[in-house]
N, C-alpha and C positions, 0 to 999 in steps of 0.2 A: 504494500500500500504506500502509496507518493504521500510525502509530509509537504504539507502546505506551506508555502514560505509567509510570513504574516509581515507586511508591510505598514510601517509606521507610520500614521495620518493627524493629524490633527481636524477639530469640528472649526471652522470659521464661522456660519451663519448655520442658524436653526429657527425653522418658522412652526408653531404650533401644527396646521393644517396640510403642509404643503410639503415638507422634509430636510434634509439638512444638508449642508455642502463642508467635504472633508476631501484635504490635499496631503497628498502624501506627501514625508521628508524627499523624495528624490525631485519630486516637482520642483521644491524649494531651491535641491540645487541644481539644477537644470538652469532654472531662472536664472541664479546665481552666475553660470557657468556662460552660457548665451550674452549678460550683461556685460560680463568682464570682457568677451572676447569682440563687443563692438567698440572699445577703446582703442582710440588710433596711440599704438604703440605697443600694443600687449602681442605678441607673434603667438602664442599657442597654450593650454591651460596642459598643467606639467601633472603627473600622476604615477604610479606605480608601475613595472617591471610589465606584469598584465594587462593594465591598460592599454600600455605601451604596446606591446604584441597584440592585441584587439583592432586597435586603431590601424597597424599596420594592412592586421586583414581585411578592412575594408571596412569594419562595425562601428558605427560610429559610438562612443559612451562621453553624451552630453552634461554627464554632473562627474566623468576624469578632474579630479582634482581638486574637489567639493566635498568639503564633509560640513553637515549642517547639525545645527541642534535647534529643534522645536520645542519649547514649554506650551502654557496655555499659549498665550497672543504673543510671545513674543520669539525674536529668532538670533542664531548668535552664526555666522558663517566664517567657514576657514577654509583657505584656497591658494592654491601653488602653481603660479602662471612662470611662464618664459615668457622674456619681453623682447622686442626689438633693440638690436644697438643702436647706437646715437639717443636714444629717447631718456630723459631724464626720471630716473626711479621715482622719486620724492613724487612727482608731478603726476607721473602714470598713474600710482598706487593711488593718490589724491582721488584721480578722478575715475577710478575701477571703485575705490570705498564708494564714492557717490553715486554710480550709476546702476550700483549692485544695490545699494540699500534703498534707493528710490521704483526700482523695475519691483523687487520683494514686494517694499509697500504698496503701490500702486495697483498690482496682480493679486495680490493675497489680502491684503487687508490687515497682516500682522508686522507687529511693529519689529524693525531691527536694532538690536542693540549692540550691534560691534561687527564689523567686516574686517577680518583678520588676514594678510595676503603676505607669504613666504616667498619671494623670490628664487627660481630653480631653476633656473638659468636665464642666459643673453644668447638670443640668435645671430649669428652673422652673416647669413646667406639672405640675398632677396628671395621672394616666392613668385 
């Protein structure tokens, strides 16, 4: 018998009559992961030995490099990008913290309280 993988959700809206809307932790970083990588300067979201073999196969794994945590409303995200050379770190991560915690709040409705971002490397190749 197959063990069910149980996926971790949070409830955001509950209407008496109508039913309830709950987003899984991976949504969260998906969102996470998607915001960071529309910053001009951020070249690829950096992840694990597996991923890394995933991604080569062709599979795409859009929260690589995303580890989230959900309480009730609120969200704390932690994430490991490779940036472009010449692009100034201090400035990138500035504006990857912002565009991550405003796309969360906007989409989900839960608040963020901290966008944690590891630098793991500098790219030198154009694409």
């Amino acid at each position: 018998m197959a063990a069910e993988t149980e996926r971790s959700s949070h409830k955001v809206y509950e209407k008496d009559k109508i039913g309830e809307v709950q987003i899984a932790d991976e949504v969260v970083a998906i969102i996470a992961g998607l915001a960071a990588t529309e910053v001009d300067g951020v070249d690829s979201m950096a992840g694990n030995i597996t991923n890394e073999l995933v991604g080569k196969l062709g599979m795409k794994n859009l929260s690589k490099g995303v580890k989230v945590e959900v309480t009730e409303e609120h969200v704390s995200v932690n994430m490991a990008l490779n940036l472009k050379y010449g692009y100034s770190i201090p400035d990138v991560c500035e504006k990857v913290q912002e565009k991550v915690k405003n796309a969360i709040e906007n989409m989900t409705g839960l608040t963020v309280l901290d966008v944690n971002i590891k630098i793991a490397g500098v790219s030198l190749e154009e694409k």
